[in-house]
C-alpha positions as protocol buffer text, in pm:
chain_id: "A"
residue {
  index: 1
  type: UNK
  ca { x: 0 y: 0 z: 0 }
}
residue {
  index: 2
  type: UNK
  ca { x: 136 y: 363 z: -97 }
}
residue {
  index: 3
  type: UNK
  ca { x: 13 y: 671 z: 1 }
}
residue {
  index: 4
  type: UNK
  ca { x: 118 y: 1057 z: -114 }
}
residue {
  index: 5
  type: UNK
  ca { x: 118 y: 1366 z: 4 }
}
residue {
  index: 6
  type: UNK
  ca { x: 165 y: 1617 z: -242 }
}
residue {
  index: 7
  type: UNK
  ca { x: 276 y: 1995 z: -203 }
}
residue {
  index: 8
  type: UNK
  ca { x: 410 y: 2281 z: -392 }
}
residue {
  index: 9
  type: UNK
  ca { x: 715 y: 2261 z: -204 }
}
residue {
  index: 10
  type: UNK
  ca { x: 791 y: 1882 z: -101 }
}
residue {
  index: 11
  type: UNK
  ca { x: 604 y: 1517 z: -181 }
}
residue {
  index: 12
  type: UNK
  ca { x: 599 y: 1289 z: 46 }
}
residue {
  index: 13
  type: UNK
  ca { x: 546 y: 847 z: -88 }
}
residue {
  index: 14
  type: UNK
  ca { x: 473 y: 664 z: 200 }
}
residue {
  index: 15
  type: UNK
  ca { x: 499 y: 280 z: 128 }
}
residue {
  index: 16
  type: UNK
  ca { x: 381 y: 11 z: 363 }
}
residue {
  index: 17
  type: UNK
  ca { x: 468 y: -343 z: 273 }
}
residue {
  index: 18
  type: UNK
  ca { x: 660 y: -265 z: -85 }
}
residue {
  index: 19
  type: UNK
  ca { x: 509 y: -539 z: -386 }
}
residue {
  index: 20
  type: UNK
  ca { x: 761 y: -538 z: -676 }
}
residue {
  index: 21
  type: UNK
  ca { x: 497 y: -348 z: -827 }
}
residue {
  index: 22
  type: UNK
  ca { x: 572 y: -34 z: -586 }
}
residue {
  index: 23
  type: UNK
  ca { x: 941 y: -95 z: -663 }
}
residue {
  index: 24
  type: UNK
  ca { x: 910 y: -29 z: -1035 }
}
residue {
  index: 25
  type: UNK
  ca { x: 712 y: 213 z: -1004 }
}
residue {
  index: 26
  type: UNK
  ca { x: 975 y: 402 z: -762 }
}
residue {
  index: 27
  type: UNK
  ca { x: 1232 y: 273 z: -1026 }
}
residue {
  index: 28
  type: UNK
  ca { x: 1021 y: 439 z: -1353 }
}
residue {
  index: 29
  type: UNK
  ca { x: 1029 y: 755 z: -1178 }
}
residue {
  index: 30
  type: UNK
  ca { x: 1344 y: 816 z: -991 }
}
residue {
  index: 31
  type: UNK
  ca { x: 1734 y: 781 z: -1051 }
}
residue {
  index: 32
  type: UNK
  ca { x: 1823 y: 531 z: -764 }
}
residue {
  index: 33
  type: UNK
  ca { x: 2020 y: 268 z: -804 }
}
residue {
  index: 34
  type: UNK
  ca { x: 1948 y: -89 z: -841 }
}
residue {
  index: 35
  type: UNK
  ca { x: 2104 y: -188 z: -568 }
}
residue {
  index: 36
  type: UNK
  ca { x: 1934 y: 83 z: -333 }
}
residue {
  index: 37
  type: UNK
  ca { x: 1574 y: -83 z: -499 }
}
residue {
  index: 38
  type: UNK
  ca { x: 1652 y: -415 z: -409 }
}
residue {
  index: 39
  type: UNK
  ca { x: 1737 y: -318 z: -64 }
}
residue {
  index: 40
  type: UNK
  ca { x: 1363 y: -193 z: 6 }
}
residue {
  index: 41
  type: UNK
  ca { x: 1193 y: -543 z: -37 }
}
residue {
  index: 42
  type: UNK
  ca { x: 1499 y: -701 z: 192 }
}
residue {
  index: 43
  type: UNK
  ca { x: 1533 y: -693 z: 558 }
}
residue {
  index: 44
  type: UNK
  ca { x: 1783 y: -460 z: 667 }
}
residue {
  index: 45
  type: UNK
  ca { x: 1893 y: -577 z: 1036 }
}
residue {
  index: 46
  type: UNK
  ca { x: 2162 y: -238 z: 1091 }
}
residue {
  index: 47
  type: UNK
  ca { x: 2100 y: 99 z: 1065 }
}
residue {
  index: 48
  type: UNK
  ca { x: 2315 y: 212 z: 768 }
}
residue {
  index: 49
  type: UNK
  ca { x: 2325 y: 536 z: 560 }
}
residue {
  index: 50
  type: UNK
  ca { x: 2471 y: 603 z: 227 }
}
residue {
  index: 51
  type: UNK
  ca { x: 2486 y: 936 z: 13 }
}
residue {
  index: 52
  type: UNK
  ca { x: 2447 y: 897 z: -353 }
}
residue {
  index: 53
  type: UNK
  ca { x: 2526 y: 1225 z: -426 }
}
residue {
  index: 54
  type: UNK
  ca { x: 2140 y: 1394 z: -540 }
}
residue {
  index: 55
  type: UNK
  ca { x: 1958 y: 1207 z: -309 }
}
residue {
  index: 56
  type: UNK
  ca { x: 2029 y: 984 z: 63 }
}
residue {
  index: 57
  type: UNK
  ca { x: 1923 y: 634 z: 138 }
}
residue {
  index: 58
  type: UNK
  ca { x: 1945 y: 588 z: 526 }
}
residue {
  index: 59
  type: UNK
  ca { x: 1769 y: 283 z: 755 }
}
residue {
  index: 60
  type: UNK
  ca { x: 1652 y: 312 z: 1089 }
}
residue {
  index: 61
  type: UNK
  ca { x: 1493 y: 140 z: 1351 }
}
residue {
  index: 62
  type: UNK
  ca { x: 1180 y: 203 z: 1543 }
}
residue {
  index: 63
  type: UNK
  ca { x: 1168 y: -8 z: 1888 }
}
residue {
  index: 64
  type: UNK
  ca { x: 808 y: -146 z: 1927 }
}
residue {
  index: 65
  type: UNK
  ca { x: 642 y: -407 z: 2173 }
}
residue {
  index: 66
  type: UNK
  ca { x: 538 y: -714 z: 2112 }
}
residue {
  index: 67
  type: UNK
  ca { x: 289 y: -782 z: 2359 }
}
residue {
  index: 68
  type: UNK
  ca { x: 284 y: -1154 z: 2241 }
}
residue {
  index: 69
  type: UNK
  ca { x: 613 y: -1234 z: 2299 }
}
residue {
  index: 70
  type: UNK
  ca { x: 607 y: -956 z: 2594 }
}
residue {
  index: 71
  type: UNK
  ca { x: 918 y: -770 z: 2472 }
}
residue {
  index: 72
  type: UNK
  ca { x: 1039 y: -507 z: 2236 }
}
residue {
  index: 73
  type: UNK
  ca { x: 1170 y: -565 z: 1904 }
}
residue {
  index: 74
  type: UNK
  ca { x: 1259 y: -348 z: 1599 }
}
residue {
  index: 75
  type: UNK
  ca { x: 1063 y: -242 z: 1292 }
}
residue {
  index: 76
  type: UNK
  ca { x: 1271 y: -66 z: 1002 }
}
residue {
  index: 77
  type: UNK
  ca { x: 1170 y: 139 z: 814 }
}
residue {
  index: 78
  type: UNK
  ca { x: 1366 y: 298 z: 490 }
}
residue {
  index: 79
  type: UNK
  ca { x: 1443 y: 650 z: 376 }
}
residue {
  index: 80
  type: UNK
  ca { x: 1527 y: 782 z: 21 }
}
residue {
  index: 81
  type: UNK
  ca { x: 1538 y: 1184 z: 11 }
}
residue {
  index: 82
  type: UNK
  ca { x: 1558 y: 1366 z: -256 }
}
residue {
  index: 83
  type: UNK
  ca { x: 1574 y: 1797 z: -320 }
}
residue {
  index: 84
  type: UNK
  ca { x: 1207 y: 1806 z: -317 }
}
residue {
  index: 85
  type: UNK
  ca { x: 1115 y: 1443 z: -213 }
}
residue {
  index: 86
  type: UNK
  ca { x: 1082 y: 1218 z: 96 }
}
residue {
  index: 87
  type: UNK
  ca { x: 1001 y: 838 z: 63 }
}
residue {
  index: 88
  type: UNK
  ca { x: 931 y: 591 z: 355 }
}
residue {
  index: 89
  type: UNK
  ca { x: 921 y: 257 z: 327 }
}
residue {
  index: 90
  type: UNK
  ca { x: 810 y: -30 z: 592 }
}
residue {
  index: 91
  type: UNK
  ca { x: 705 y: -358 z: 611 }
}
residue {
  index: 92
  type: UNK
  ca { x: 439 y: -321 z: 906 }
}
residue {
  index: 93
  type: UNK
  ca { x: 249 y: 8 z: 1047 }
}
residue {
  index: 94
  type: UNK
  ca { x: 521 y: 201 z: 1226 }
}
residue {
  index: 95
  type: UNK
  ca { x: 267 y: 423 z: 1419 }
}
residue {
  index: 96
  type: UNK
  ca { x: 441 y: 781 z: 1454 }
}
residue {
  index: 97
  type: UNK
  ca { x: 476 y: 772 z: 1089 }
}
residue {
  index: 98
  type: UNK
  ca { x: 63 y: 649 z: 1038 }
}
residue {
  index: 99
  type: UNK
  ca { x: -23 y: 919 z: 1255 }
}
residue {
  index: 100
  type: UNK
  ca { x: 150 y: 1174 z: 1143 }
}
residue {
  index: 101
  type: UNK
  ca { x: 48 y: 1083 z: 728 }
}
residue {
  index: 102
  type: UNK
  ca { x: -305 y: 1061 z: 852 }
}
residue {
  index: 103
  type: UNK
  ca { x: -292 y: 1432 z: 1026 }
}
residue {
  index: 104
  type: UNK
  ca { x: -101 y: 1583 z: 781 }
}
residue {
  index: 105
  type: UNK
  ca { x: -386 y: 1463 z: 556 }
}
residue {
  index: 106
  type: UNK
  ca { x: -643 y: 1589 z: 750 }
}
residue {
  index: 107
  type: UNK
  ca { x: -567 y: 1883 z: 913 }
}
residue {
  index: 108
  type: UNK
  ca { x: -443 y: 2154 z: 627 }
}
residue {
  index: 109
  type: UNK
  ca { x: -312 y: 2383 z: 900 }
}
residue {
  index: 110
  type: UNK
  ca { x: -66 y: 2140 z: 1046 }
}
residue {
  index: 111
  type: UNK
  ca { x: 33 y: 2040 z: 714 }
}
residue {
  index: 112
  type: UNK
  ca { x: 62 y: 2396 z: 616 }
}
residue {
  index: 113
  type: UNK
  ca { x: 304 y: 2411 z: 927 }
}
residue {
  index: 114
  type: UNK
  ca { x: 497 y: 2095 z: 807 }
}
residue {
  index: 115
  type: UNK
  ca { x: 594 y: 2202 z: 439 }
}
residue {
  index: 116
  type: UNK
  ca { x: 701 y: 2583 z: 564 }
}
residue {
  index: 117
  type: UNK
  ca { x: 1074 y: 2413 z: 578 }
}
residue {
  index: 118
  type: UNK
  ca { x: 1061 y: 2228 z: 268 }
}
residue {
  index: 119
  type: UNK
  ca { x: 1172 y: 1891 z: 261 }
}
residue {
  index: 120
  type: UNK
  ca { x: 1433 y: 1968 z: 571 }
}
residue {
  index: 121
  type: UNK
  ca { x: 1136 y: 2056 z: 764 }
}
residue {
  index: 122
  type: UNK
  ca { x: 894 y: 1754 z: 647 }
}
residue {
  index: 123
  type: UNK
  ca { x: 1213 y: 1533 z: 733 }
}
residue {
  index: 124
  type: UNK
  ca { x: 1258 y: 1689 z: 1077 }
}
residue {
  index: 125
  type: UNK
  ca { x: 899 y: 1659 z: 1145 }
}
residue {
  index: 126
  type: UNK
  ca { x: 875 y: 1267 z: 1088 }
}
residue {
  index: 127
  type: UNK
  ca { x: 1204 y: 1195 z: 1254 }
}
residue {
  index: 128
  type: UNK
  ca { x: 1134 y: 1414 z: 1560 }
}
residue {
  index: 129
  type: UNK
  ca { x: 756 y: 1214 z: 1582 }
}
residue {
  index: 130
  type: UNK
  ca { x: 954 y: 840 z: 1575 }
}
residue {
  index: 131
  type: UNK
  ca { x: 1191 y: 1006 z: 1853 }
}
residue {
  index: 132
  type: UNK
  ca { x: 881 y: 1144 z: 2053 }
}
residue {
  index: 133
  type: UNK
  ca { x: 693 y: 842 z: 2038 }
}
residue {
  index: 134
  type: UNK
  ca { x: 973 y: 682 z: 2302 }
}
residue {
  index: 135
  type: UNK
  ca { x: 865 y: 898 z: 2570 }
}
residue {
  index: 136
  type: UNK
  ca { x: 587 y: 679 z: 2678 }
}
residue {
  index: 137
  type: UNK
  ca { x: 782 y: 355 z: 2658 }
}
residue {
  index: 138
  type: UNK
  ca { x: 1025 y: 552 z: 2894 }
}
residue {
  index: 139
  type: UNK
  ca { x: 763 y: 703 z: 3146 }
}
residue {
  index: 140
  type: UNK
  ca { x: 665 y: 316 z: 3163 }
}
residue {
  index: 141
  type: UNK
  ca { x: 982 y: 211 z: 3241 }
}
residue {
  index: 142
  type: UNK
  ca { x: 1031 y: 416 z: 3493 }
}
residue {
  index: 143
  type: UNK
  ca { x: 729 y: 381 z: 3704 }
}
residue {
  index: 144
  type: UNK
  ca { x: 783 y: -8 z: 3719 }
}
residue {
  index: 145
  type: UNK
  ca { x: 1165 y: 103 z: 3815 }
}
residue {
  index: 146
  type: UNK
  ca { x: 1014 y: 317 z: 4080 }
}
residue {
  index: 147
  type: UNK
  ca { x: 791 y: -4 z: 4166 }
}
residue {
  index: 148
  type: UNK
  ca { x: 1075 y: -211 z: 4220 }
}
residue {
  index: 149
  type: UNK
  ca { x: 1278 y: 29 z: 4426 }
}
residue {
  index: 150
  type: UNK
  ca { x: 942 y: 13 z: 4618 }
}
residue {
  index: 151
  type: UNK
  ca { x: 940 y: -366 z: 4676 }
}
residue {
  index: 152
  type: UNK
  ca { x: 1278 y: -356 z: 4758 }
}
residue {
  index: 153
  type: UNK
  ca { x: 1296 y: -120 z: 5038 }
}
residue {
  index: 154
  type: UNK
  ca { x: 975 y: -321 z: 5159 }
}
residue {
  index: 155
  type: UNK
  ca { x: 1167 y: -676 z: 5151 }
}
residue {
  index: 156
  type: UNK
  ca { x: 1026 y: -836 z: 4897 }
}
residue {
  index: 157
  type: UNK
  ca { x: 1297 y: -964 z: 4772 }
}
residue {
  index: 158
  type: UNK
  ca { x: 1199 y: -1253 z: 4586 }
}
residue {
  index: 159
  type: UNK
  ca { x: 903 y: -1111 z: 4445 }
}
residue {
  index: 160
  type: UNK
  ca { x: 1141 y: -845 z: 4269 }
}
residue {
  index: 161
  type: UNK
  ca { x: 1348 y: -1112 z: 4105 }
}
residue {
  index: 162
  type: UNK
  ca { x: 1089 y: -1156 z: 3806 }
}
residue {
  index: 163
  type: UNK
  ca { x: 1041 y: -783 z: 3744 }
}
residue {
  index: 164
  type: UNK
  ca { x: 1366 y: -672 z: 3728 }
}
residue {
  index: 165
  type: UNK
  ca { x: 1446 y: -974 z: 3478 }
}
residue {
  index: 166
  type: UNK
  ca { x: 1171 y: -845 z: 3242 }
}
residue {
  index: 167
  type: UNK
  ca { x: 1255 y: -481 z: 3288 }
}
residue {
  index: 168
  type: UNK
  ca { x: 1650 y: -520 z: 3234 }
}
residue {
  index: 169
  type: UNK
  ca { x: 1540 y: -736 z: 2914 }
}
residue {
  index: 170
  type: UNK
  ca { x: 1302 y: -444 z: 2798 }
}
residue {
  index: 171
  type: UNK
  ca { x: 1598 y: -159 z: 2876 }
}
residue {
  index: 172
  type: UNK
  ca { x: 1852 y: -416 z: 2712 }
}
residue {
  index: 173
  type: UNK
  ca { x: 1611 y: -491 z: 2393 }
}
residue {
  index: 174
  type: UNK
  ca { x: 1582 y: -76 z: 2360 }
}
residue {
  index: 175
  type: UNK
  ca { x: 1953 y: -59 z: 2402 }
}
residue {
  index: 176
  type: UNK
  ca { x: 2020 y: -286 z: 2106 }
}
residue {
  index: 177
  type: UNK
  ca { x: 1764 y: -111 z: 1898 }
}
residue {
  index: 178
  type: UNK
  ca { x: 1890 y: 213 z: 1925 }
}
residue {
  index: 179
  type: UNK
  ca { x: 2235 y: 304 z: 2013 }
}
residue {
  index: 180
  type: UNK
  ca { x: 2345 y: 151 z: 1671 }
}
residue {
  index: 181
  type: UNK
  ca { x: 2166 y: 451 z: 1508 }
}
residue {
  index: 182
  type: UNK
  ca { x: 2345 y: 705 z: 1685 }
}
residue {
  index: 183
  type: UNK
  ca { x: 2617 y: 707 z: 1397 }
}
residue {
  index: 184
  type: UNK
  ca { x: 2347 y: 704 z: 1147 }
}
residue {
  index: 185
  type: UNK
  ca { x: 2181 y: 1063 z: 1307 }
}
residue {
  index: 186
  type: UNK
  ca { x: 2535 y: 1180 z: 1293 }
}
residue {
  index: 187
  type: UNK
  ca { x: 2624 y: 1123 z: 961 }
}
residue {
  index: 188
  type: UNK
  ca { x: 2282 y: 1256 z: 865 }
}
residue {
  index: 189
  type: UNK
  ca { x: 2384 y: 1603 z: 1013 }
}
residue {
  index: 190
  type: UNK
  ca { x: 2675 y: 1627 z: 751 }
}
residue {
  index: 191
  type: UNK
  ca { x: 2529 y: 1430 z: 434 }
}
residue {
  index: 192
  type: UNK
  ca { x: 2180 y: 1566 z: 523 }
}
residue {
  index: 193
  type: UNK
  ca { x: 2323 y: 1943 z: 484 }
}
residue {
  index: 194
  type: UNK
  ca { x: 2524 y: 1837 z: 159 }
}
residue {
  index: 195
  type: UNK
  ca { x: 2199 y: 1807 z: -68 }
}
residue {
  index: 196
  type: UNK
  ca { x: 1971 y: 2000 z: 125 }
}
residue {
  index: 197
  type: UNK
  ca { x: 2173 y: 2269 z: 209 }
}
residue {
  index: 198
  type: UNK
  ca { x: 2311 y: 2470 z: 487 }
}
residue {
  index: 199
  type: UNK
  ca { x: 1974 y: 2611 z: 624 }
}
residue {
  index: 200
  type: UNK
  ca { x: 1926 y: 2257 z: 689 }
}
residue {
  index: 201
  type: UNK
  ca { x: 2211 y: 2188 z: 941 }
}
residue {
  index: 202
  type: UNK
  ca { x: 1989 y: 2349 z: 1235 }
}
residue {
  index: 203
  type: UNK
  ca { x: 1771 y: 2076 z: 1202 }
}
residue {
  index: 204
  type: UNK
  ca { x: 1995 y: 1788 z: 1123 }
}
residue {
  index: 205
  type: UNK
  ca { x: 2150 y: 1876 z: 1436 }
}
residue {
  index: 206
  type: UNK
  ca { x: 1851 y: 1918 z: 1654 }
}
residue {
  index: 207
  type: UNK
  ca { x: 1722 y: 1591 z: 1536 }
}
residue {
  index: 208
  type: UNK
  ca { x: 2067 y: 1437 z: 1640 }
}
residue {
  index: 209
  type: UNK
  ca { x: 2031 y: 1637 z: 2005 }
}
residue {
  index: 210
  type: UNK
  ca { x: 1759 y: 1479 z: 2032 }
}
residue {
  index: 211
  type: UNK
  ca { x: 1807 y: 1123 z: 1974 }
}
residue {
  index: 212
  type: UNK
  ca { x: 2131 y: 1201 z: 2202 }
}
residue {
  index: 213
  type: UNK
  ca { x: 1878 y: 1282 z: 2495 }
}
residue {
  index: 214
  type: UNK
  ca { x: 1660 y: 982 z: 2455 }
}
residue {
  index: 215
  type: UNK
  ca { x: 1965 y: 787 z: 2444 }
}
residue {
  index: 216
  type: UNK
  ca { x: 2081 y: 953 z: 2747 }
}
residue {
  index: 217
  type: UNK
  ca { x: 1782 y: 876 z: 2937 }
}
residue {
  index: 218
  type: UNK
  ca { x: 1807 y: 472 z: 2875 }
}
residue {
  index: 219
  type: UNK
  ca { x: 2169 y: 469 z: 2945 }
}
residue {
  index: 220
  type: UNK
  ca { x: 2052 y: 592 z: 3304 }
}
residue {
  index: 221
  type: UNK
  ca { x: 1770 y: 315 z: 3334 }
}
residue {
  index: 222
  type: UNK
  ca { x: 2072 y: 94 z: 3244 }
}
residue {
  index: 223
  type: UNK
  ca { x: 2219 y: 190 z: 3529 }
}
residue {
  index: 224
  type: UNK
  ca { x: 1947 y: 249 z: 3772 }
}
residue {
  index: 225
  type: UNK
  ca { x: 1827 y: -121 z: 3724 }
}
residue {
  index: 226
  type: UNK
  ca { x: 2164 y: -280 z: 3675 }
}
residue {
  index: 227
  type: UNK
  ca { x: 2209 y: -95 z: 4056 }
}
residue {
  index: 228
  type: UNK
  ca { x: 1851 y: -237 z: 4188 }
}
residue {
  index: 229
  type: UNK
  ca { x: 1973 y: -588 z: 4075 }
}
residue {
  index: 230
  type: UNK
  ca { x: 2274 y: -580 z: 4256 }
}
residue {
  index: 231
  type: UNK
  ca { x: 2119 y: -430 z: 4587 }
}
residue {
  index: 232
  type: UNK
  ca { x: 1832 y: -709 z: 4552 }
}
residue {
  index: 233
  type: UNK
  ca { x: 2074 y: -959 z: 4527 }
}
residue {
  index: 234
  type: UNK
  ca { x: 2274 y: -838 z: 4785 }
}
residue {
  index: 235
  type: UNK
  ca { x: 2008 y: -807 z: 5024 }
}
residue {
  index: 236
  type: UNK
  ca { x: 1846 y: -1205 z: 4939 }
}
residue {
  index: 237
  type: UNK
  ca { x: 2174 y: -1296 z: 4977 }
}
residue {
  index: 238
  type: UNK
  ca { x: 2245 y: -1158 z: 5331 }
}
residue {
  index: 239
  type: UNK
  ca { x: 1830 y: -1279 z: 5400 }
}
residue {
  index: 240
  type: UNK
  ca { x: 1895 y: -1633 z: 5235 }
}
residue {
  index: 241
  type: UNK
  ca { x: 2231 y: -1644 z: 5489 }
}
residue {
  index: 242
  type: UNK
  ca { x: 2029 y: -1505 z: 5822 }
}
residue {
  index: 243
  type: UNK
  ca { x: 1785 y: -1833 z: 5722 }
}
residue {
  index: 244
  type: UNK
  ca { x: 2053 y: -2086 z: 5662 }
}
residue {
  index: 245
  type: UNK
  ca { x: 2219 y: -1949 z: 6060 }
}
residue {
  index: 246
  type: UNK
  ca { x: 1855 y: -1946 z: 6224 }
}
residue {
  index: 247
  type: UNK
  ca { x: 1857 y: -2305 z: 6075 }
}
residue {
  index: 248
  type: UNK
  ca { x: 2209 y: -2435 z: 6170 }
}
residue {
  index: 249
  type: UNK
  ca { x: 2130 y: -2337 z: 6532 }
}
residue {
  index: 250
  type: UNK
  ca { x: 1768 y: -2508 z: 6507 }
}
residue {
  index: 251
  type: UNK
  ca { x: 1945 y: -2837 z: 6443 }
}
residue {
  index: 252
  type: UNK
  ca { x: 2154 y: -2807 z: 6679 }
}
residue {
  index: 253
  type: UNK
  ca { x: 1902 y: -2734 z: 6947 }
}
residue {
  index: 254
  type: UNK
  ca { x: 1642 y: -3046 z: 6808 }
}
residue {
  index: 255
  type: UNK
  ca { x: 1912 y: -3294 z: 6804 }
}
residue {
  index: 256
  type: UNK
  ca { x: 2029 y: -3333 z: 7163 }
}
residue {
  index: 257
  type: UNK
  ca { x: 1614 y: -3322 z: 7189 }
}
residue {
  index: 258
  type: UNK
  ca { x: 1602 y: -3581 z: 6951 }
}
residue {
  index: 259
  type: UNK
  ca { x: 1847 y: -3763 z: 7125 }
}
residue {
  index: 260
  type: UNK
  ca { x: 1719 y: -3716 z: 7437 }
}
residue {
  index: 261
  type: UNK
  ca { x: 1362 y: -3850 z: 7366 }
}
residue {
  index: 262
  type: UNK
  ca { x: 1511 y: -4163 z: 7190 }
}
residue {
  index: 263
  type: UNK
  ca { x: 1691 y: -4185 z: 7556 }
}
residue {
  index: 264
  type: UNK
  ca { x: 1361 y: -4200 z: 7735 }
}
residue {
  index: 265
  type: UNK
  ca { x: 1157 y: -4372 z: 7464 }
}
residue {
  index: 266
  type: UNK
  ca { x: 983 y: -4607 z: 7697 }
}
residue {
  index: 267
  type: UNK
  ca { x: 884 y: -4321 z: 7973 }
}
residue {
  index: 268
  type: UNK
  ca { x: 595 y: -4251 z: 7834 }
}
residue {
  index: 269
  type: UNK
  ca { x: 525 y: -3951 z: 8040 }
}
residue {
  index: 270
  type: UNK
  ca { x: 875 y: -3755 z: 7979 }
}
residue {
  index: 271
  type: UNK
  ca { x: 851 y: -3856 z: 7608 }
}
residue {
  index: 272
  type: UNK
  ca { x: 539 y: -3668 z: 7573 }
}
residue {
  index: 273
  type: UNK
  ca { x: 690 y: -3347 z: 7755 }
}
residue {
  index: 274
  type: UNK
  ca { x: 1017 y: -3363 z: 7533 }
}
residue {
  index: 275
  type: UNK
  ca { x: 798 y: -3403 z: 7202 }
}
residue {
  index: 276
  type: UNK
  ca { x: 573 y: -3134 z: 7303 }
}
residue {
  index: 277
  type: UNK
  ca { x: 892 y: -2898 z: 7372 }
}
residue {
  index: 278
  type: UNK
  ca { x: 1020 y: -2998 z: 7004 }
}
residue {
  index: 279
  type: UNK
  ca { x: 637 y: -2917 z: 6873 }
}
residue {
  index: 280
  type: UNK
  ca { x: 642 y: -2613 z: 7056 }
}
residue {
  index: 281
  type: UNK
  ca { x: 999 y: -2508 z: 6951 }
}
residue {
  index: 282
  type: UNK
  ca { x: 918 y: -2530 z: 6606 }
}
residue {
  index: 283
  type: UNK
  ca { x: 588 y: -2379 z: 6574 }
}
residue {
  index: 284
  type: UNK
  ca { x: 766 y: -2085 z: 6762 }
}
residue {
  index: 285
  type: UNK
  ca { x: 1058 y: -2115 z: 6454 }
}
residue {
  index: 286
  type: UNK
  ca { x: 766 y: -2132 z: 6149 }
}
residue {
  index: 287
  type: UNK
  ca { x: 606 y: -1833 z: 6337 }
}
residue {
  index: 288
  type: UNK
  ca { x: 924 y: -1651 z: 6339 }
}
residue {
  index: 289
  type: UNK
  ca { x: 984 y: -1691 z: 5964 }
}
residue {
  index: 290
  type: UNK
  ca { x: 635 y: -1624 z: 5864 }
}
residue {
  index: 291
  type: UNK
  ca { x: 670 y: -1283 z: 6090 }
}
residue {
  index: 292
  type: UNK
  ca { x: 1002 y: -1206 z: 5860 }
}
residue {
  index: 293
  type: UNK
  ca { x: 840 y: -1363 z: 5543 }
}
residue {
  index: 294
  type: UNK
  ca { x: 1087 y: -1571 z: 5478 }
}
residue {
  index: 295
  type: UNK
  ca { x: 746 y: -1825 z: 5396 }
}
């Protein structure tokens, strides 16, 4: 499916799911290379970006979760810019980029406000909208950090040990996804302002300032949870070793019971004083864990 959004002073194609139909098409009507063509209908697993000297063919990847599976993956989607022309290309919806097509579409004053910059300003406009749309994957991240902190400083320990496993997988997963495009966002500031011209470095480099920041902010939930792991672990293990102690003495104290009731086996009367001592002792020791929830 293709879509376009035509103005006086940029078009943008926006492709979803390319057919080799789509492909000559794009191949009729513009000068890119063969080899750039048959990179659209291929998965592209690295962010990459080449200038071919009148127009740029970047890839990037936009971190998305797959509530299936129950962790975040990457979609890419493909860029070929031209003096006057933007075209996107993905395999699935990538939904900053439907939502922003379907707006720009709709609302002629906030397309109106897209075009002013030309294609620099169309570019900035989609790029800055994929950036933006991290912010809510981040605020989520953070609140179950804050949760976690939480259970920690309330002892629950072993409760924590499943969130912070899915959470450093999530902040790992995002990791992967993205810092592999910082080059790409750098490059773009200085092949970006080659063919679309100096007025377009403000942007190029805003766009990169940006994608610095977001970066910024997952390298400190790296951090943070990486830190929470260690301090949960830390305190199980000192909890797990308090146990093991309270135990050790336990047997020690049951034994010479133990051996005491086998001692007077056939006093019937003693035997029933020493077991209910033992009964006693332990219900006392099961109470005493419960009370720490260490049951």
């Amino acid at each position: 499916m293709n879509r376009i959004l035509t103005t006086e002073k940029v078009t943008w194609i926006d492709i979803k799911n390319p057919t080799d139909k789509d492909i000559n098409i794009i191949s009729a009507n513009f000068p890119f290379h063969p080899f750039v063509l048959e990179e659209l209908t291929r998965e592209i697993r690295h962010p990459r970006i080449e200038n071919y000297g009148n127009y740029l063919f970047f890839v990037i990847h936009y971190p998305y979760f797959d509530r299936k599976n129950q962790e975040t993956k990457p979609k890419e989607i493909d860029f070929l810019i031209t003096e006057n022309k933007i075209i996107t290309i993905h395999q699935s919806t990538i939904l900053p980029v439907e939502s922003l097509f379907i707006n720009l579409q709709l609302y002629p004053e906030k397309q109106e406000e897209a075009i002013e910059g030309g294609t620099i300003g169309l570019l900035y406009i989609i790029l800055e909208e994929i950036l933006k749309s991290l912010t809510p994957k981040f605020n989520n991240i953070d609140k179950k950090l804050d949760q976690i902190e939480e259970e920690i400083t309330r002892g629950e320990y072993k409760k924590t040990i499943n969130r912070i496993f899915f959470i450093k997988k999530d902040i790992l997963n995002l990791e992967k996804i993205l810092s592999p495009q910082k080059k790409v966002f750098d490059i773009l500031q200085e092949e970006g302002a080659k063919l679309l011209g100096k007025n377009s470095k403000p942007f190029l480099h805003e766009i990169f300032n940006d994608f610095l920041a977001q970066k910024s902010i997952l390298d400190s939930f790296r951090q943070t949870i990486f830190a929470l792991d260690n301090t949960n672990t830390s305190l199980l293990s000192i909890e797990t070793n308090e146990i093991i102690k309270i135990l050790t003495i336990v047997t020690l104290i049951l034994l010479p019971l133990q051996y005491i009731t086998n001692i007077f086996i056939n006093q019937s009367t003693l035997m029933w004083i020493l077991i209910s001592l033992q009964i006693l002792f332990i219900t006392f020791i099961l109470g005493y864990f419960k009370i720490k929830k260490w049951l």
